[in-house]
PyMOL Python script that loads the backbone (N, CA, C, O; Angstrom):
from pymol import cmd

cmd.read_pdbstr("""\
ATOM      1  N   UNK A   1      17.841  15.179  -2.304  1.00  0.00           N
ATOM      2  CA  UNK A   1      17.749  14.125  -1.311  1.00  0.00           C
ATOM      3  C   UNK A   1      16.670  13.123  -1.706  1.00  0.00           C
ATOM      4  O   UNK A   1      16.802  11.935  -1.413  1.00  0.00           O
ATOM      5  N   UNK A   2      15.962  13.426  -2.146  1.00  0.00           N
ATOM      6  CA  UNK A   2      14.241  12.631  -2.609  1.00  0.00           C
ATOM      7  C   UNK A   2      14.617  11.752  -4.104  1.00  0.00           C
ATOM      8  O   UNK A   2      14.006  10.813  -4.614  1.00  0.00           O
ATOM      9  N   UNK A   3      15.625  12.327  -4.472  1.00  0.00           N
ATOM     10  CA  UNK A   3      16.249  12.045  -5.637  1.00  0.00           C
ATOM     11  C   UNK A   3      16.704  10.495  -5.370  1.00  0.00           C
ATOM     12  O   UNK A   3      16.156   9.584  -5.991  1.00  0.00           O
ATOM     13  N   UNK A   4      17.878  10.215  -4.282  1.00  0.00           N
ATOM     14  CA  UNK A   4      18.731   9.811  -4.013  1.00  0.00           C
ATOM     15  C   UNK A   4      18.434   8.265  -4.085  1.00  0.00           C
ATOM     16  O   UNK A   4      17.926   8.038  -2.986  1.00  0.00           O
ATOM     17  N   UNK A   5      18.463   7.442  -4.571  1.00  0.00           N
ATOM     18  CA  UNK A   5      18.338   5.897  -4.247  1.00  0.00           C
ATOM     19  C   UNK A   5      18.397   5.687  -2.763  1.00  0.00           C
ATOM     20  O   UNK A   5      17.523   5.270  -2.003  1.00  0.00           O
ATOM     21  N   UNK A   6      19.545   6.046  -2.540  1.00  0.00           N
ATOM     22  CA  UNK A   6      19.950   5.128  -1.269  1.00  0.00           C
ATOM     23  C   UNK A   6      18.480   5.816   0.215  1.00  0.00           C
ATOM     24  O   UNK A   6      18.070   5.303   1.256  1.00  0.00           O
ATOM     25  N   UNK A   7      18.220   6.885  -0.365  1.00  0.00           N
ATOM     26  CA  UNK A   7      17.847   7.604   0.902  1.00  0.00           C
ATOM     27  C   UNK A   7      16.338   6.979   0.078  1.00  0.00           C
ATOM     28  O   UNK A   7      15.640   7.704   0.788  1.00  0.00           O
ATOM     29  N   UNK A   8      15.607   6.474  -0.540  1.00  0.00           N
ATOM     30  CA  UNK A   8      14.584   6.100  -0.736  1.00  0.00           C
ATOM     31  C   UNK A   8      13.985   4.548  -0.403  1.00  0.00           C
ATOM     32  O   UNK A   8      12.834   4.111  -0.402  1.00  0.00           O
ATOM     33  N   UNK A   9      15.838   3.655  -0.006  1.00  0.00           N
ATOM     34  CA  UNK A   9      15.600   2.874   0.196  1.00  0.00           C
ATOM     35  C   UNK A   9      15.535   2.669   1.440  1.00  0.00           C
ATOM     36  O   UNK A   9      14.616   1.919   1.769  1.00  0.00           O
ATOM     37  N   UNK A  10      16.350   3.168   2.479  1.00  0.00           N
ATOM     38  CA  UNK A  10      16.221   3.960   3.882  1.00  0.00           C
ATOM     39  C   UNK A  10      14.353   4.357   4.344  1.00  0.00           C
ATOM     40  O   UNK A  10      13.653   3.875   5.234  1.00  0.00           O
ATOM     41  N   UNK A  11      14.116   5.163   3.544  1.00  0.00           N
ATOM     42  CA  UNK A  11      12.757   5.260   3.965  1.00  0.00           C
ATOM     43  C   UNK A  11      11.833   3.961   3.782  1.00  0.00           C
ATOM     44  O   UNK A  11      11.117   3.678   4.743  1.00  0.00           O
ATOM     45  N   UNK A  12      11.773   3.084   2.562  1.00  0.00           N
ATOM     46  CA  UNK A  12      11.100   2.153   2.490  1.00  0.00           C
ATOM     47  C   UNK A  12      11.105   1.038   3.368  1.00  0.00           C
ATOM     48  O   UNK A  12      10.195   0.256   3.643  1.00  0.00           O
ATOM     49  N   UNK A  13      12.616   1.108   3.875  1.00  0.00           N
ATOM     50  CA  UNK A  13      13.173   0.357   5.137  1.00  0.00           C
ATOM     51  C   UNK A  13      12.343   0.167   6.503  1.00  0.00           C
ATOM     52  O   UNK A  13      11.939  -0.760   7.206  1.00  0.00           O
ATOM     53  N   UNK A  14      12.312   1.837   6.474  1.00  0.00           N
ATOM     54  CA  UNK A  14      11.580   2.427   7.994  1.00  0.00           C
ATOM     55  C   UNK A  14       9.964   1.517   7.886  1.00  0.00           C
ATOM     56  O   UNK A  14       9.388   1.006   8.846  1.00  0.00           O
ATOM     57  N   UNK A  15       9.515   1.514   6.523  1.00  0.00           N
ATOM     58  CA  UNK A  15       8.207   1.650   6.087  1.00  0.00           C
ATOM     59  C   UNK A  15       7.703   0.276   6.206  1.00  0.00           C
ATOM     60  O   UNK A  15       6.538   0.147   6.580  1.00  0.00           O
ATOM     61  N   UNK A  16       8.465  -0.870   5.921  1.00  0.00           N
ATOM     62  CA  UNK A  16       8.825  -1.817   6.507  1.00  0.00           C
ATOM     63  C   UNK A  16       8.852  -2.612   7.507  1.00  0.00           C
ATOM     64  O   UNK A  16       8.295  -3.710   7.530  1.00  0.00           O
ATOM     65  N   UNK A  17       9.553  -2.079   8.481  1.00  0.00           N
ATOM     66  CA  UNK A  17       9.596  -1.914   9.982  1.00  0.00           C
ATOM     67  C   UNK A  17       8.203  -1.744  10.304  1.00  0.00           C
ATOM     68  O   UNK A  17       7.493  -2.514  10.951  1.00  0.00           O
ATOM     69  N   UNK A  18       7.833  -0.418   9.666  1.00  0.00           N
ATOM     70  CA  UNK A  18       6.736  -0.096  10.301  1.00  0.00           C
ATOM     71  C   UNK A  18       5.593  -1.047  10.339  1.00  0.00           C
ATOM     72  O   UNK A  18       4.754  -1.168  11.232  1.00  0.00           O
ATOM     73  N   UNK A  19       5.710  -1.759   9.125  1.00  0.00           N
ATOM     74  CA  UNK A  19       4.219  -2.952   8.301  1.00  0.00           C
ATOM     75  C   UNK A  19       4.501  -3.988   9.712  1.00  0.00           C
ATOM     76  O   UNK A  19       3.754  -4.195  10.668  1.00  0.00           O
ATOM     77  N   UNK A  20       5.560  -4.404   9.489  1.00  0.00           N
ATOM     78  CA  UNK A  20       5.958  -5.938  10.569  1.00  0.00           C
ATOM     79  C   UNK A  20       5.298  -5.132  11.491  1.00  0.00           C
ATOM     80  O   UNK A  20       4.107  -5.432  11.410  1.00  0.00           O
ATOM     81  N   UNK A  21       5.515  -3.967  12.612  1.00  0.00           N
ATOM     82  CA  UNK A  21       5.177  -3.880  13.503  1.00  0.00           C
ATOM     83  C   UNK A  21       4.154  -3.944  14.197  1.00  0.00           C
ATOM     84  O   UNK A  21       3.829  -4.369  15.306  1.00  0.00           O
ATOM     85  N   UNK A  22       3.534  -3.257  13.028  1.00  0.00           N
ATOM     86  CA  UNK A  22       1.543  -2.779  13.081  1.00  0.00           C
ATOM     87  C   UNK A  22       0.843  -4.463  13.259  1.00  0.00           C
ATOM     88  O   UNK A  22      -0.100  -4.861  13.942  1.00  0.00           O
ATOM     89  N   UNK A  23       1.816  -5.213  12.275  1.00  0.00           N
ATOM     90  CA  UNK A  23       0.826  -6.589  12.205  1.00  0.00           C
ATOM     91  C   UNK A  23       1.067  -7.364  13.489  1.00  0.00           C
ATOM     92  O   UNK A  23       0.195  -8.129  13.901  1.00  0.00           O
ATOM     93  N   UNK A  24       2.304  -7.187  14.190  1.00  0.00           N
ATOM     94  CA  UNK A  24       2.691  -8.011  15.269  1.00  0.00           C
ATOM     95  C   UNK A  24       2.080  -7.281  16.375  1.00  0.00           C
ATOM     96  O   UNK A  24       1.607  -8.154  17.103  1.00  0.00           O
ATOM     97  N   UNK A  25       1.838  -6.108  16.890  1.00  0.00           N
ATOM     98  CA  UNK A  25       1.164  -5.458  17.608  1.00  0.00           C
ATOM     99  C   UNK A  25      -0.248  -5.819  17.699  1.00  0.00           C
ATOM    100  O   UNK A  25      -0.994  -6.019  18.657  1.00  0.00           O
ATOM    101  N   UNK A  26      -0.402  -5.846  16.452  1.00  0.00           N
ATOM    102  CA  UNK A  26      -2.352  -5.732  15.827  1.00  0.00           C
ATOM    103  C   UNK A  26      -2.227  -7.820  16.523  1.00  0.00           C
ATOM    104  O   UNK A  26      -3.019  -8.277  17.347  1.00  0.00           O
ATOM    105  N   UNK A  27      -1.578  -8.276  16.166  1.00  0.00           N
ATOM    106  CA  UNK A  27      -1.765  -9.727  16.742  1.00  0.00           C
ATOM    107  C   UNK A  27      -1.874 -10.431  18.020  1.00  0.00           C
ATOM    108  O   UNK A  27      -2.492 -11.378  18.506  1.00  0.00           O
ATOM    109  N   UNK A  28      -0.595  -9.142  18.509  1.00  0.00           N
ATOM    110  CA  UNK A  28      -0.663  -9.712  20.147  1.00  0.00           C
ATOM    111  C   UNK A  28      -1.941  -8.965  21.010  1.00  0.00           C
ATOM    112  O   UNK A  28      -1.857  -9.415  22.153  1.00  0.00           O
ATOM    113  N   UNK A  29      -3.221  -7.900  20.921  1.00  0.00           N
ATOM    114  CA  UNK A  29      -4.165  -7.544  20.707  1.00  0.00           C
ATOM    115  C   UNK A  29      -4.792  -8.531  20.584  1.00  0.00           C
ATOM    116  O   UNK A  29      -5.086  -9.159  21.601  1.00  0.00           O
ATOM    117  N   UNK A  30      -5.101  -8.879  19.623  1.00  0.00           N
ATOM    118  CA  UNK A  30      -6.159  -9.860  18.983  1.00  0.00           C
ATOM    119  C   UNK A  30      -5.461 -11.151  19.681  1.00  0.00           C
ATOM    120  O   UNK A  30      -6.329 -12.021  19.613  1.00  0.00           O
ATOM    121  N   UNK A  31      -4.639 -11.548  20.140  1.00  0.00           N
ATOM    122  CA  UNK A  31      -4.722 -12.940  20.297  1.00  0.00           C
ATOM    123  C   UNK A  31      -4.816 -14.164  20.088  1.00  0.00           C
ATOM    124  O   UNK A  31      -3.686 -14.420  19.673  1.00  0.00           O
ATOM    125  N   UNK A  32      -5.322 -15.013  20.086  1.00  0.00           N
ATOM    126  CA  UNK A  32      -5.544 -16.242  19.311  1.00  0.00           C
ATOM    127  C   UNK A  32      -4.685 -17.320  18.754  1.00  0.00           C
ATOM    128  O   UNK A  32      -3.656 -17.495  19.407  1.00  0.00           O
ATOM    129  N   UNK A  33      -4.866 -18.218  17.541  1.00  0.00           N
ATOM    130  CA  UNK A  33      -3.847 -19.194  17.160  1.00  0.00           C
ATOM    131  C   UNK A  33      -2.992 -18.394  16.747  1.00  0.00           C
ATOM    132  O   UNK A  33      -1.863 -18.660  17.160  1.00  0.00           O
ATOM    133  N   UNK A  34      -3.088 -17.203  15.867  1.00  0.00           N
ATOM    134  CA  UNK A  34      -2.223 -16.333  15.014  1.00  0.00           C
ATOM    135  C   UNK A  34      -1.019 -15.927  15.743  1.00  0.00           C
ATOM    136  O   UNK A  34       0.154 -15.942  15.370  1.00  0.00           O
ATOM    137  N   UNK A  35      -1.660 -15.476  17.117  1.00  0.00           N
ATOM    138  CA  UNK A  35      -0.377 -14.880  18.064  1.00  0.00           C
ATOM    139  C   UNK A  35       0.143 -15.813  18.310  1.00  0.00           C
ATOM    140  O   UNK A  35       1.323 -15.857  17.965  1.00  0.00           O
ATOM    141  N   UNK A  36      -0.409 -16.966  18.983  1.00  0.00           N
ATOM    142  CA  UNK A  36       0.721 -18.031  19.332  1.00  0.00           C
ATOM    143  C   UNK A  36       1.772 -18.270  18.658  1.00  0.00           C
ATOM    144  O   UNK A  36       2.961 -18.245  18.976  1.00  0.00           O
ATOM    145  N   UNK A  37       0.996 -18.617  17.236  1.00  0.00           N
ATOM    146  CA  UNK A  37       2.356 -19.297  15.935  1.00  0.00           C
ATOM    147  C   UNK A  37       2.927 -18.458  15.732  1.00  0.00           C
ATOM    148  O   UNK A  37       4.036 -18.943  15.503  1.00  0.00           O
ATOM    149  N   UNK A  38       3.032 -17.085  15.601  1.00  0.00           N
ATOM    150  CA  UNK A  38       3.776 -15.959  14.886  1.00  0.00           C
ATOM    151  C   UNK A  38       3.748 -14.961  15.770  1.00  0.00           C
ATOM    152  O   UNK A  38       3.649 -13.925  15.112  1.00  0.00           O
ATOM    153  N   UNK A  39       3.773 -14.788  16.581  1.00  0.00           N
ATOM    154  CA  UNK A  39       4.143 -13.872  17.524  1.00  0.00           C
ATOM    155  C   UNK A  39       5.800 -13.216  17.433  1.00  0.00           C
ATOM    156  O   UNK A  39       6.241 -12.158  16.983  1.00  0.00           O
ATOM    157  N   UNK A  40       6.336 -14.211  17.985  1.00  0.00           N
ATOM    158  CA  UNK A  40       7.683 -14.346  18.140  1.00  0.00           C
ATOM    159  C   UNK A  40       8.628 -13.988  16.610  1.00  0.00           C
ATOM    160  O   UNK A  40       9.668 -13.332  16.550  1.00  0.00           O
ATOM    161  N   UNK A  41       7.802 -14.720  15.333  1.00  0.00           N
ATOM    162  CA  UNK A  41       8.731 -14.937  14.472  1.00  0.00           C
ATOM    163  C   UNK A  41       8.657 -13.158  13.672  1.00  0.00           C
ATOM    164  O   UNK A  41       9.530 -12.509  13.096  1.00  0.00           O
ATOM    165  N   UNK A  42       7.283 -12.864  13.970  1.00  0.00           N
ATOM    166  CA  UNK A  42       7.581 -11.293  13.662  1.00  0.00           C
ATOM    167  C   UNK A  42       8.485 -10.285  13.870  1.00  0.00           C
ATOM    168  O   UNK A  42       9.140  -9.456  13.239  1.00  0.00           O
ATOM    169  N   UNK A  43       8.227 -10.753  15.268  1.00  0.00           N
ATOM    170  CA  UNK A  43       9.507  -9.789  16.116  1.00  0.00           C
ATOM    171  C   UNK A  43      10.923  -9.955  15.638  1.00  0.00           C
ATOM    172  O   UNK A  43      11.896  -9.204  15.571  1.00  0.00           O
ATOM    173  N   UNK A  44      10.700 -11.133  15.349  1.00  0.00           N
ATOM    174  CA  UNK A  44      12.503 -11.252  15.058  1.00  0.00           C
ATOM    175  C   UNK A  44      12.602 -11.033  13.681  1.00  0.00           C
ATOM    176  O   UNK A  44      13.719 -10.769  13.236  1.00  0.00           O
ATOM    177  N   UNK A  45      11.366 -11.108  12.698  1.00  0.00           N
ATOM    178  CA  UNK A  45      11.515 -10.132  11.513  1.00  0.00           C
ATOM    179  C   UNK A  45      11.686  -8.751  11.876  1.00  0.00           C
ATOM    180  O   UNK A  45      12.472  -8.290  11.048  1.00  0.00           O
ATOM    181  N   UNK A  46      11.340  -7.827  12.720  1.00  0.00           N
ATOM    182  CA  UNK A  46      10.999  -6.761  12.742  1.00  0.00           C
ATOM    183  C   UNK A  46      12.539  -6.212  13.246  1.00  0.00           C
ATOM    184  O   UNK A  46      13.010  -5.257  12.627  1.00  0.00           O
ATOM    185  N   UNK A  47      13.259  -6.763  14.276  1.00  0.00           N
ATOM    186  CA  UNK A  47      14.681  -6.637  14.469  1.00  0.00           C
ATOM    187  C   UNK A  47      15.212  -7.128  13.243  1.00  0.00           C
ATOM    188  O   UNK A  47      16.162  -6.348  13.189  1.00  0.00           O
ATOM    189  N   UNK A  48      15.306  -7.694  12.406  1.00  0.00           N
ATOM    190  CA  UNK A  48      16.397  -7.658  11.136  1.00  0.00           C
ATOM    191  C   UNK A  48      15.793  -6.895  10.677  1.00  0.00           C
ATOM    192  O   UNK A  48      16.640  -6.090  11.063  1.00  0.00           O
ATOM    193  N   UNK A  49      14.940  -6.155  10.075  1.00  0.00           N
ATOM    194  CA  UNK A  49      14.594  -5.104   9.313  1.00  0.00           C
ATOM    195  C   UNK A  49      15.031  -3.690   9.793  1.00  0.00           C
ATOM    196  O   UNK A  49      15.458  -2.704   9.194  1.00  0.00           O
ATOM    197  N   UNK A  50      14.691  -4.033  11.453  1.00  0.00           N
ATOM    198  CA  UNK A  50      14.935  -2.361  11.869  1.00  0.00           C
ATOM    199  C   UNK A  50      16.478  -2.171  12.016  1.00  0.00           C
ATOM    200  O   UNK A  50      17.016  -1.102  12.302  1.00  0.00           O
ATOM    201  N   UNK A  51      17.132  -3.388  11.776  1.00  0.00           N
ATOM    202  CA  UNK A  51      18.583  -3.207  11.949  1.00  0.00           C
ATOM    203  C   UNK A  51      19.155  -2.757  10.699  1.00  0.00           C
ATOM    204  O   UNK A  51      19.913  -1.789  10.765  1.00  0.00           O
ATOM    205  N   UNK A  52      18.861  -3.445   9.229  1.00  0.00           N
ATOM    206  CA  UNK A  52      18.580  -3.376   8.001  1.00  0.00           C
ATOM    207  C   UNK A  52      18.222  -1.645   7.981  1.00  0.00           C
ATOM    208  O   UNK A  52      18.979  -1.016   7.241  1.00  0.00           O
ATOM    209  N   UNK A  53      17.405  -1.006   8.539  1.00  0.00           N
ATOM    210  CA  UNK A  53      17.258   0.604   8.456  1.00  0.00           C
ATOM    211  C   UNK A  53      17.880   1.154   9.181  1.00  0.00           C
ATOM    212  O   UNK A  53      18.176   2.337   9.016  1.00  0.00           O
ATOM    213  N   UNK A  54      18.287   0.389  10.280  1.00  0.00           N
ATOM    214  CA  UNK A  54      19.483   1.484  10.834  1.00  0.00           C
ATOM    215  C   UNK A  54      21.133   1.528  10.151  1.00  0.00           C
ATOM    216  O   UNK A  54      21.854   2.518  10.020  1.00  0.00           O
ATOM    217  N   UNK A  55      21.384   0.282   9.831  1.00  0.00           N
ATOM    218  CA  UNK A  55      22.728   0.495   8.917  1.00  0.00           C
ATOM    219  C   UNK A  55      22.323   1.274   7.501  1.00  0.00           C
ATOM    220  O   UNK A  55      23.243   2.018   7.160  1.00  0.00           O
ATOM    221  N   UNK A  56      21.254   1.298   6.640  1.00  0.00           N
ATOM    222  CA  UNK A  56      20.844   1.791   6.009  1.00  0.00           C
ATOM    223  C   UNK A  56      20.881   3.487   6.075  1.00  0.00           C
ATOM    224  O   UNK A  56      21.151   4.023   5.000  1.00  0.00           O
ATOM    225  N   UNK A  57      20.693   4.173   6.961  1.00  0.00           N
ATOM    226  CA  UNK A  57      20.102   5.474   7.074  1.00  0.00           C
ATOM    227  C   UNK A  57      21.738   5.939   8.019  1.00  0.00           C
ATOM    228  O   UNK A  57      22.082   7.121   8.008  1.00  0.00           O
ATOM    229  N   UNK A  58      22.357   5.182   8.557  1.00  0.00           N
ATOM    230  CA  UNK A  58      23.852   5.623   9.291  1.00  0.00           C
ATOM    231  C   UNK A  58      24.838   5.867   7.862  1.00  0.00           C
ATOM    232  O   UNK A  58      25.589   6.823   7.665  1.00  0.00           O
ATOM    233  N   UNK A  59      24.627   4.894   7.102  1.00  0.00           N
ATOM    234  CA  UNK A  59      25.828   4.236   5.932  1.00  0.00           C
ATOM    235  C   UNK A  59      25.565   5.603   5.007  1.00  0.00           C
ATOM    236  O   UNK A  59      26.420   6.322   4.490  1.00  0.00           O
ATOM    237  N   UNK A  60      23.771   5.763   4.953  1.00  0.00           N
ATOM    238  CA  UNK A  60      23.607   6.970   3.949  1.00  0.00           C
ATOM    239  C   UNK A  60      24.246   8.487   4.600  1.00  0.00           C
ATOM    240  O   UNK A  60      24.829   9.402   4.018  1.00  0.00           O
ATOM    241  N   UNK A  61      23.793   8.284   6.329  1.00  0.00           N
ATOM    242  CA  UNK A  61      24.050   9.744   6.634  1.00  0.00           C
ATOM    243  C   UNK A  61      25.969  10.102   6.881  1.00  0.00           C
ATOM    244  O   UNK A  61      26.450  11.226   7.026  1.00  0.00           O
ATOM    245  N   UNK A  62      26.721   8.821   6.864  1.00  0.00           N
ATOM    246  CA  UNK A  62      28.388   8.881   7.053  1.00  0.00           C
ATOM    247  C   UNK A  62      28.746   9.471   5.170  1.00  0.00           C
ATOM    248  O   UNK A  62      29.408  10.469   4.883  1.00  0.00           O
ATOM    249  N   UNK A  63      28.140   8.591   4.248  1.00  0.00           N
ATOM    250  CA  UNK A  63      28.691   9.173   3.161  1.00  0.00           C
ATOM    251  C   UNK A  63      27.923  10.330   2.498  1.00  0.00           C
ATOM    252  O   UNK A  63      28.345  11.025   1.574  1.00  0.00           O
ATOM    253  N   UNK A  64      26.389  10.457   3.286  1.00  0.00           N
ATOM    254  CA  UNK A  64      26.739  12.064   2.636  1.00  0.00           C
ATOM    255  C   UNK A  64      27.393  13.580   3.233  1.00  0.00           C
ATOM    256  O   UNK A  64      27.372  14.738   2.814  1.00  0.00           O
ATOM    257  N   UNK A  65      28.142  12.698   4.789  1.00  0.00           N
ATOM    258  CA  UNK A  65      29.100  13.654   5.440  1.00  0.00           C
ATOM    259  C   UNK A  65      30.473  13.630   4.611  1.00  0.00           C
ATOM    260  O   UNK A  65      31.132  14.669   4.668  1.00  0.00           O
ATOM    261  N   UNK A  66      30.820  12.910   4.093  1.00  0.00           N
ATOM    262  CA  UNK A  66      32.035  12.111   3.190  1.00  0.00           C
ATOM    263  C   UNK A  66      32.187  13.144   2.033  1.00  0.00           C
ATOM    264  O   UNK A  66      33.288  13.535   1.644  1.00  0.00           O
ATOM    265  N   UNK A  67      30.862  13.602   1.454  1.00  0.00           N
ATOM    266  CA  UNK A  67      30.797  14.460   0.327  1.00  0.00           C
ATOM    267  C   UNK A  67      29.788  13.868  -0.755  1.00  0.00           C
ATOM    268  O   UNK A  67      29.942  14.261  -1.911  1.00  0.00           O
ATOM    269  N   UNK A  68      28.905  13.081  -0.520  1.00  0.00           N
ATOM    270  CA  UNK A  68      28.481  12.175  -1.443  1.00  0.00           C
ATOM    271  C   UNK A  68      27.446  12.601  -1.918  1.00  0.00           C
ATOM    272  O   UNK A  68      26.478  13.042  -1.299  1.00  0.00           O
ATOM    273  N   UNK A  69      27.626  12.464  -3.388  1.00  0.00           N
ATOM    274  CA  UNK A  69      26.317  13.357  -3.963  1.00  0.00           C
ATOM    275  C   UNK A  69      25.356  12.607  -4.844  1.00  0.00           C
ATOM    276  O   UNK A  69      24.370  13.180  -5.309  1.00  0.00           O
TER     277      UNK A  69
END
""", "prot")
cmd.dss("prot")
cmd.show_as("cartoon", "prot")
cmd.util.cbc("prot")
cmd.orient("prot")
């Protein structure tokens, strides 16, 4: 499984997600010009990415029900 491309790119996905989140969280916290200008545009990075890992990690877990090795 650790092997697998697809399932490494799945995790890096998550990992991803995770970066956008921490920084858009860590911003709306802190406040300031930063949040104003980029508040919003994070978030809507952070939904294409987390969508990006969810077709990612479904697509991996349907074909390795499929038989996929």
């Amino acid at each position: 499984m650790f092997s697998d491309p697809i399932f490494i790119i799945g995790v890096l996905a998550c990992f991803l997600v995770l970066i956008i989140l921490m920084i858009g969280i860590g911003s709306f916290a802190k406040g300031g010009e930063f949040n104003r200008k980029h508040s919003n545009r994070l978030m809507r990075y952070r939904i294409i990415a987390q969508a990006g890992a969810v077709i990612i990690i479904v697509g991996y877990a349907w074909w390795r029900s499929r038989g996929g090795n």
